[in-house]
DOVEXZA-456400 format. One record per residue (C-alpha): residue in three letters; x, y, z. Coordinates in nm, 3 decimals, padded with zeros to 5 digits. Layout:
<fivexs>
<fivex 'ALA'; <X; Y; Z>>
...
</fivexs>
This chain:
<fivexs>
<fivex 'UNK'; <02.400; 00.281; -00.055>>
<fivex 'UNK'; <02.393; 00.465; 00.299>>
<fivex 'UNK'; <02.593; 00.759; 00.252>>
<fivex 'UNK'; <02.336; 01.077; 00.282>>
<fivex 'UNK'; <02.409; 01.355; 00.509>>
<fivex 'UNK'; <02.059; 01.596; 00.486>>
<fivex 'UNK'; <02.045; 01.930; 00.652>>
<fivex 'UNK'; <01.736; 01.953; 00.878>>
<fivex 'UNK'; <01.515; 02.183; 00.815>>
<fivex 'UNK'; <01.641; 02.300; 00.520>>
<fivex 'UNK'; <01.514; 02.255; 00.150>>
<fivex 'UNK'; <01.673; 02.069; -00.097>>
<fivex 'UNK'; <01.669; 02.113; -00.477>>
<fivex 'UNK'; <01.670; 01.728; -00.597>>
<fivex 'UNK'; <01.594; 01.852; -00.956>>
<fivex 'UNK'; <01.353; 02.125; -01.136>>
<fivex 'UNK'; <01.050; 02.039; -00.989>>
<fivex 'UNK'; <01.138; 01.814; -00.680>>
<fivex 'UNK'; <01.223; 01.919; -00.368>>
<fivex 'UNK'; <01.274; 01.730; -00.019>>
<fivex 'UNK'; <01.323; 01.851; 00.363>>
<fivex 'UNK'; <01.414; 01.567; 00.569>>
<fivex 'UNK'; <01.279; 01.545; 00.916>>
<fivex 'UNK'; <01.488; 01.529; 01.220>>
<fivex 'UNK'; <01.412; 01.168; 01.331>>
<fivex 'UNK'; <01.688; 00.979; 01.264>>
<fivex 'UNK'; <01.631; 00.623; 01.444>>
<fivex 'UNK'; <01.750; 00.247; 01.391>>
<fivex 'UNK'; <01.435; 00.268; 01.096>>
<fivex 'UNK'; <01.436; 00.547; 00.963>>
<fivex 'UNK'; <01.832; 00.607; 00.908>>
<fivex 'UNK'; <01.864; 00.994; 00.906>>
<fivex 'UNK'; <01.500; 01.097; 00.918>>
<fivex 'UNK'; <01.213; 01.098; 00.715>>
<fivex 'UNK'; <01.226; 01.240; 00.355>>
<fivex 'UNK'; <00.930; 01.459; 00.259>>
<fivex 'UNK'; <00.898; 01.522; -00.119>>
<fivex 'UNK'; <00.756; 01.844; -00.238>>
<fivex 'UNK'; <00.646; 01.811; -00.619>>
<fivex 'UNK'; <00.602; 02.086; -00.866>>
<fivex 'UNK'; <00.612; 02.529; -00.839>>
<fivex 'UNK'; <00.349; 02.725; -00.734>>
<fivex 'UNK'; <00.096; 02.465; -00.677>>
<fivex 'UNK'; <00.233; 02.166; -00.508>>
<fivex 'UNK'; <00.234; 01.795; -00.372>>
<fivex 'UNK'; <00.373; 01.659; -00.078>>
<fivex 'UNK'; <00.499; 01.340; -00.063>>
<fivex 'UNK'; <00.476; 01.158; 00.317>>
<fivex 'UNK'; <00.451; 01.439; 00.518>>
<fivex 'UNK'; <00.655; 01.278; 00.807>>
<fivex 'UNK'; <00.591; 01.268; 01.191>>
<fivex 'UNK'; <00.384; 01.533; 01.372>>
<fivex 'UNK'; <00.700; 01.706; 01.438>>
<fivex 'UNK'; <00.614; 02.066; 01.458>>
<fivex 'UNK'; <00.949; 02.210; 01.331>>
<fivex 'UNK'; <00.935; 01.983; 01.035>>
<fivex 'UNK'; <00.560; 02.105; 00.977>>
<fivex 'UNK'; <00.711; 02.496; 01.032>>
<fivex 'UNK'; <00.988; 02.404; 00.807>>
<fivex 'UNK'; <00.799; 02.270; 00.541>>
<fivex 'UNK'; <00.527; 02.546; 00.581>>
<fivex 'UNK'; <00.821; 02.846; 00.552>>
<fivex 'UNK'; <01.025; 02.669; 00.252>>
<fivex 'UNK'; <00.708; 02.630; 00.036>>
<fivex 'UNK'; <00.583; 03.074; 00.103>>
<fivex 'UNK'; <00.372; 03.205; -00.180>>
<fivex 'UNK'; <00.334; 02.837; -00.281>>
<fivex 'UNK'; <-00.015; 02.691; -00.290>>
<fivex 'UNK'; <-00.006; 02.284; -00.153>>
<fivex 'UNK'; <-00.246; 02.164; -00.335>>
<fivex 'UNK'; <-00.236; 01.778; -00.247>>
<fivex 'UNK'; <-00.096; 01.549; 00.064>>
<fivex 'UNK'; <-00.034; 01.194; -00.040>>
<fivex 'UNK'; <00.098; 00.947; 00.180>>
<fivex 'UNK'; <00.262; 00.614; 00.085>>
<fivex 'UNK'; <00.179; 00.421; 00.396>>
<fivex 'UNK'; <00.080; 00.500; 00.779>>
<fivex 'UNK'; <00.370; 00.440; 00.961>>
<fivex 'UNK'; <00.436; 00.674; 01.224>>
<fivex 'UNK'; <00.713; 00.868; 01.067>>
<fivex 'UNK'; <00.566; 00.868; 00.717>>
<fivex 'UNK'; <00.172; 00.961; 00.807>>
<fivex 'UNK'; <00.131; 01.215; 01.134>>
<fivex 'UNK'; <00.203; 01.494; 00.989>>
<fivex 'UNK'; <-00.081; 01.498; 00.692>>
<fivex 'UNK'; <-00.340; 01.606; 00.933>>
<fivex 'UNK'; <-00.203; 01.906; 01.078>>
<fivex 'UNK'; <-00.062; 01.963; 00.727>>
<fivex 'UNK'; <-00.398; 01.933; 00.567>>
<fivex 'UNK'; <-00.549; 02.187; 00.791>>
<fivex 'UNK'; <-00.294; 02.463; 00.751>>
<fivex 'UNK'; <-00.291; 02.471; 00.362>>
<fivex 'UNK'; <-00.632; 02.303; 00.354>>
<fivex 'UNK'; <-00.538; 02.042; 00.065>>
<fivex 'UNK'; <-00.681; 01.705; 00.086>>
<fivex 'UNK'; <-00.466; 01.394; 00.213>>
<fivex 'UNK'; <-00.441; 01.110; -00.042>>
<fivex 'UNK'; <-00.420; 00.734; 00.053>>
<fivex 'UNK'; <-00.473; 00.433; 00.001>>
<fivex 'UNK'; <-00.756; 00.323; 00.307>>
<fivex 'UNK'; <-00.617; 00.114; 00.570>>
<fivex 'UNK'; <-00.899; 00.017; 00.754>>
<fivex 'UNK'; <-00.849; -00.354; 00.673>>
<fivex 'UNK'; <-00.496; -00.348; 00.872>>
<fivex 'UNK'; <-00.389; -00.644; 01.076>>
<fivex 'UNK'; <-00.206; -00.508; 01.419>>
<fivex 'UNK'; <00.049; -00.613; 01.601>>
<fivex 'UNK'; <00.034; -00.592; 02.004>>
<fivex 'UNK'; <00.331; -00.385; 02.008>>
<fivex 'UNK'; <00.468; -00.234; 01.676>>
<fivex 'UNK'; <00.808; -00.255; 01.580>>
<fivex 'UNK'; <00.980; 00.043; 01.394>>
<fivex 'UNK'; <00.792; 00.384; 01.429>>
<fivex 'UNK'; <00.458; 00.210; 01.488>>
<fivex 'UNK'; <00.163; 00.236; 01.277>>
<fivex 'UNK'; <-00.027; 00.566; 01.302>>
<fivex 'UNK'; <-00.374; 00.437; 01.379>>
<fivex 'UNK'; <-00.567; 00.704; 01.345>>
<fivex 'UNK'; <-00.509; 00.796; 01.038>>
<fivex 'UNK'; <-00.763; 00.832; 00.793>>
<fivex 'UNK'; <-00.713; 00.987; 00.416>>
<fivex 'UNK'; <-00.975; 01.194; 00.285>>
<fivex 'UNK'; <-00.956; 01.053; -00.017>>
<fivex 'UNK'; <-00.890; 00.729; -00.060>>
<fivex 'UNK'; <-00.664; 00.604; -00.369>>
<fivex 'UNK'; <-00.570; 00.275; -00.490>>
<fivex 'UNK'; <-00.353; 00.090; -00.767>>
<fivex 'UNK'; <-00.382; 00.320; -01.091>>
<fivex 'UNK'; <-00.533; 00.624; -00.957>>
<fivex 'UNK'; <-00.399; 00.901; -01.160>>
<fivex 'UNK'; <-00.372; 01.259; -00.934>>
<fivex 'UNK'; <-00.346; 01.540; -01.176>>
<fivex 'UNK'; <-00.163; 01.886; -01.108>>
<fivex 'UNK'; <-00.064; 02.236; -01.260>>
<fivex 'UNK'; <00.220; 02.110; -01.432>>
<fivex 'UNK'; <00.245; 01.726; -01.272>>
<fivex 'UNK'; <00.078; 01.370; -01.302>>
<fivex 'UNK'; <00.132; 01.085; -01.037>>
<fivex 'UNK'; <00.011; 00.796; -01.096>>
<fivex 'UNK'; <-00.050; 00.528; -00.704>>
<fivex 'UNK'; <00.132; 00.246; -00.761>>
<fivex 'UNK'; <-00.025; -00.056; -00.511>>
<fivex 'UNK'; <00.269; -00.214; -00.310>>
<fivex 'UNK'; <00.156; -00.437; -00.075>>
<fivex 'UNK'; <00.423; -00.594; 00.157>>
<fivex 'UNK'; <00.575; -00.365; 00.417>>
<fivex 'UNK'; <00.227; -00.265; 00.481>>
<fivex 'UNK'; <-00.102; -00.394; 00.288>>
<fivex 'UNK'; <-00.193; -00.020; 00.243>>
<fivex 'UNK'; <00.143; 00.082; 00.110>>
<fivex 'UNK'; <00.175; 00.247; -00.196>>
<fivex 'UNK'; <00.462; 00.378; -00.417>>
<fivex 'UNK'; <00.376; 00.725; -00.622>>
<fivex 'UNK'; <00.519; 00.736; -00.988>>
<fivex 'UNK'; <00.548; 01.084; -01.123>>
<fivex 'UNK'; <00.553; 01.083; -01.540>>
<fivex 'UNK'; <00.727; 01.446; -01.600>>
<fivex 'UNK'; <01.011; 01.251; -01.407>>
<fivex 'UNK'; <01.009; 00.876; -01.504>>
<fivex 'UNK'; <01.038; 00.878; -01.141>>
<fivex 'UNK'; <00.918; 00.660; -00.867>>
<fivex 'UNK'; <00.875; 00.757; -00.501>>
<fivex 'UNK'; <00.926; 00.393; -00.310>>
<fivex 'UNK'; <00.817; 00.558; 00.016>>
<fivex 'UNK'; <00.974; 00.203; 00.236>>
<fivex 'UNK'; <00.923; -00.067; -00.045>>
<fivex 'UNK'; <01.228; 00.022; -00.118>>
<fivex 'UNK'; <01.454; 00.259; 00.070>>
<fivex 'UNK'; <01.808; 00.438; -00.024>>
<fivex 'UNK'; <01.980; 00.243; 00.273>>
<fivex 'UNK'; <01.868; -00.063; 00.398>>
<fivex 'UNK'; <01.647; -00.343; 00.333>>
<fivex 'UNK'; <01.264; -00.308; 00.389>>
<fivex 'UNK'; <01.099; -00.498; 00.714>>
<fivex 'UNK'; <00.810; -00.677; 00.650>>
<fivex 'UNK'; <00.649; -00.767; 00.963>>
<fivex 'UNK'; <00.322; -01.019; 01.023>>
<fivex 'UNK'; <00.063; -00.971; 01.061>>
<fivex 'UNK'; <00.006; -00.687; 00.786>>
<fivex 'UNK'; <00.326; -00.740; 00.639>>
<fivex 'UNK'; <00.350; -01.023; 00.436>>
<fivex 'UNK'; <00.655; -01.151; 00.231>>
<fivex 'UNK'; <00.446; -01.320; -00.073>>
<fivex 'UNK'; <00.306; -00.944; -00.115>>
<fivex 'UNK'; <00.711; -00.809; -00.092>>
<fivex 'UNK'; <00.787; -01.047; -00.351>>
<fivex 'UNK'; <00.525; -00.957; -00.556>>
<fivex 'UNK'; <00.554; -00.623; -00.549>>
<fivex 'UNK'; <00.882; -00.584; -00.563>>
<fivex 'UNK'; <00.825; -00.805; -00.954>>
<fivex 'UNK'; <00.562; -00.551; -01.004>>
<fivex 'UNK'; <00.791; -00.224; -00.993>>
<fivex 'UNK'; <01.090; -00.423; -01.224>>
<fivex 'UNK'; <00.854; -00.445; -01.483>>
<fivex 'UNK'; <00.780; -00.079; -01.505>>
<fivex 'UNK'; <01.025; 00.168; -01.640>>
<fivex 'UNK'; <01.084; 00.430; -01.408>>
<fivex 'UNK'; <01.430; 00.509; -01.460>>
<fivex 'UNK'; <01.508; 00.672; -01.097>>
<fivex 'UNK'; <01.328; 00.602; -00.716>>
<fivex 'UNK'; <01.334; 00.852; -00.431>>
<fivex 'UNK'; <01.309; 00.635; -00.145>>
<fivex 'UNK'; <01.142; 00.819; 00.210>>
<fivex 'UNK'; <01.438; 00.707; 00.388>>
<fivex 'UNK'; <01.859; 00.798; 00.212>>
<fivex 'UNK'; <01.958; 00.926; -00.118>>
<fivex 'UNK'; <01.781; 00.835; -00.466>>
<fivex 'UNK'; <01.858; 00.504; -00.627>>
<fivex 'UNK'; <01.978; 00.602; -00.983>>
<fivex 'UNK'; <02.015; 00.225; -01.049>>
<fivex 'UNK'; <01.653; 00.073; -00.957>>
<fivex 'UNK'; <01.657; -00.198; -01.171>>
<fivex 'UNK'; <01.969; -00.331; -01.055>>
<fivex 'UNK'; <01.871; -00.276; -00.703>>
<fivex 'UNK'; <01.523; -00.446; -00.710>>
<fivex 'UNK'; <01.676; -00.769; -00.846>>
<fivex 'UNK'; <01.927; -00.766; -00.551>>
<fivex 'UNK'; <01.719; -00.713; -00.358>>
<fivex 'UNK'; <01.487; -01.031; -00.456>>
<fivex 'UNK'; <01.781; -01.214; -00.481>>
<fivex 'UNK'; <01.880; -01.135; -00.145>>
<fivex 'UNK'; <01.525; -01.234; -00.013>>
<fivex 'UNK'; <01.506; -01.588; -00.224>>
<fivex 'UNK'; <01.906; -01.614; -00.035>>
<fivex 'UNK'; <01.766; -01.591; 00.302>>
<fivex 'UNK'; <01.500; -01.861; 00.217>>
<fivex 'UNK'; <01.783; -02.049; 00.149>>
<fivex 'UNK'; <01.930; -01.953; 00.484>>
<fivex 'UNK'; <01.594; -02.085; 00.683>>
<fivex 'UNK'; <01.615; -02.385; 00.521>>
<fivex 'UNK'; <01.954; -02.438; 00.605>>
<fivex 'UNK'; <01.940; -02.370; 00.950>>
<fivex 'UNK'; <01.633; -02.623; 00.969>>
<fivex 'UNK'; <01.831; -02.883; 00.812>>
<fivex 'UNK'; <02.102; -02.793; 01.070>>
<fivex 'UNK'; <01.872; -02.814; 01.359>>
<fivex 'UNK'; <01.725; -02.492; 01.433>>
<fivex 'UNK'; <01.338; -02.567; 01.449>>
<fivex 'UNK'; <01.233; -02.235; 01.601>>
<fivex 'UNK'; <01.212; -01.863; 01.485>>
<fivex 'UNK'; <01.474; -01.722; 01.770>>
<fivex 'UNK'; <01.729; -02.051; 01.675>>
<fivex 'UNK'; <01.661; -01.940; 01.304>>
<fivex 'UNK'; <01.738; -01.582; 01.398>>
<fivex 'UNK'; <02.075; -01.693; 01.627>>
<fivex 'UNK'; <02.207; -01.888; 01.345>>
<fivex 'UNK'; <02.142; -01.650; 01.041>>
<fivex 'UNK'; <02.185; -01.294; 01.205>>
<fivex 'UNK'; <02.479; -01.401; 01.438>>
<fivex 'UNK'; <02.652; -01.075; 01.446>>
<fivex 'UNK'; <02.399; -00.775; 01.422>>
<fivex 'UNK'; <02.322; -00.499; 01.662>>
<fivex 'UNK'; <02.069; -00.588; 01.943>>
<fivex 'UNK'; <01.861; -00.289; 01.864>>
<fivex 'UNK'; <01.838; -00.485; 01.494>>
<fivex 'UNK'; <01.724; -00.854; 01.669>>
<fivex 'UNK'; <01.377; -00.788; 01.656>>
<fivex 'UNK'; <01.360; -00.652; 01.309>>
<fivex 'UNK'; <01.554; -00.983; 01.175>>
<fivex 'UNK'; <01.320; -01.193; 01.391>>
<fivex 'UNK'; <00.999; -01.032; 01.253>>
<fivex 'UNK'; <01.090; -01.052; 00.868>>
<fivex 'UNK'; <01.254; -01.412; 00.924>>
<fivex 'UNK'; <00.928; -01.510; 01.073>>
<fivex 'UNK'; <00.721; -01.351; 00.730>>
<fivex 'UNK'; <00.951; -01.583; 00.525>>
<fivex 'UNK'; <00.827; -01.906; 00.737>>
<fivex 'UNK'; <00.467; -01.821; 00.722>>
<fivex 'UNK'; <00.550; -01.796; 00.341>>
<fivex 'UNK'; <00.782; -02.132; 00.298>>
<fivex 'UNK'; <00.514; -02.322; 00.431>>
<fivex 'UNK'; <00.209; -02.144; 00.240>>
<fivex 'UNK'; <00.468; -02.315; -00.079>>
<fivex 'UNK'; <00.499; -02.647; 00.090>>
<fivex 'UNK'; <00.908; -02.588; 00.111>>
<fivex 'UNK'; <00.893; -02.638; 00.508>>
<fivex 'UNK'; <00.655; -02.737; 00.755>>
<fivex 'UNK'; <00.467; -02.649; 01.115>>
<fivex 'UNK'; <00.301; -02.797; 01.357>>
<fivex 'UNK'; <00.005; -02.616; 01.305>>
<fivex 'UNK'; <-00.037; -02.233; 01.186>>
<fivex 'UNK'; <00.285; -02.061; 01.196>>
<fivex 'UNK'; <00.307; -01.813; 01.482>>
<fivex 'UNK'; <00.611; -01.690; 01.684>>
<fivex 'UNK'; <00.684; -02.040; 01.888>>
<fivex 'UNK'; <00.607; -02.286; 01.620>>
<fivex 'UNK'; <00.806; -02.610; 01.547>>
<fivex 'UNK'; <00.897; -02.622; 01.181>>
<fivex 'UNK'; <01.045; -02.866; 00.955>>
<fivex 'UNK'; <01.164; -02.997; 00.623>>
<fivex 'UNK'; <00.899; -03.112; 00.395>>
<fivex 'UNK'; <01.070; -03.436; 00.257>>
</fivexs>
């Protein structure tokens, strides 16, 4: 599922009427750099304009000449997905798209790119909301779980689905308390296997030409590492960083943080079930337990 090799700066035919120019910010989260979709000729979309880079703004400026950009949506405001709408927005003058997240939970210190806090749509969109084009319809798809704000965009010419990082084309998805929440994950990720987009352009690696295959893995593979916590309970590891030790014994340190933040989403959600326990509200040092 990882191999993708994109040229930087440089557009890419994906098919007739989607394009993508991939940022040059490859990092442990964001694999080889963030994806930006261009939909339609002539008049345009563009999908998660990236960071505020600006030789991915020139780039995607000089591919799209002559072309009119008519709308800037954003799946989520993560630093490498949202930055670049603003500058973006005042160049070509087209409005920014998003779904509002003023009702964001923050962390201290971010993981991954960071959220982009300042970021504020112009027009705010939710689950449903049908954006209309020249010669394209998208539809916002709400998928709360990475973020609470994040959305996926599903464009009907295509039967396609652009997961922004609900799902991405090389890795599984962090979901990080406190705005990341794991029952929300779940959820959505049930949401998106009952619809029937046949192919997903993640923001991050190649397209997923298998996405109904992949979405049950990757439930599966979160309902597995439920399993996982509860074994290393029952084995004696009572607290997140033991948890973390025993599951994720052989990953890359730059990776420990990630593991520790989406193992600690699954806790908060095992107890919210009544499958474990805590003394108290689950939070980073808690003591937690089998509910026998």
């Amino acid at each position: 599922m990882s191999e993708f090799s994109p040229k930087y700066g440089e557009i890419e035919d994906i098919s007739t009427t989607i394009r993508r120019i991939t940022a040059p910010n490859p990092a442990p989260y964001t694999y080889k750099g963030t994806g930006t979709y261009i939909i339609g000729r002539g008049d345009v979309a563009i999908i998660d304009p990236g960071p505020n880079m600006p030789v991915h703004i020139e780039s995607i400026i000089k591919s799209l000449d002559g072309e009119n950009v008519s709308h800037i949506l954003v799946t989520h405001n993560h630093k490498d997905h949202s930055p670049a709408a603003q500058p973006l927005s005042e160049i070509t003058g087209a409005k920014i798209y998003a779904y509002d997240p003023k009702d964001q939970q923050y962390l201290e210190d971010d993981i991954e790119e960071g959220i982009d806090r300042d970021f504020k749509p112009h027009i705010n969109i939710s689950d449903g909301h049908i954006i209309n084009g020249s010669d394209w319809t998208i539809e916002a798809v709400h998928t709360p779980g990475h973020l609470s704000n994040h959305l996926c965009f599903a464009y009907a010419e295509e039967k396609a689905l652009f997961t922004g990082d609900h799902i991405m084309g090389w890795s599984t998805t962090i979901v990080s308390p406190p705005d990341g929440n794991m029952q929300d994950y779940l959820d959505s990720l049930e949401k998106i296997l009952r619809r029937d987009d046949e192919i997903y352009y993640p923001t991050h690696g190649k397209p997923i030409e298998d996405p109904k295959m992949l979405v049950q893995k990757l439930i599966d593979h979160r309902l597995k590492r439920e399993k996982d916590i509860i074994e290393a309970i029952e084995a004696g590891a009572d607290q997140l960083q033991l948890m973390v030790r025993s599951i994720y014994n052989n990953i890359p340190e730059k990776l420990y943080i990630a593991a520790e933040r989406t193992i600690y989403a699954h806790l908060i959600r095992l107890v919210a079930l009544g499958e474990i326990t805590c003394d108290g509200v689950p939070n980073e040092a808690s003591k937690y337990g089998l509910n026998k």
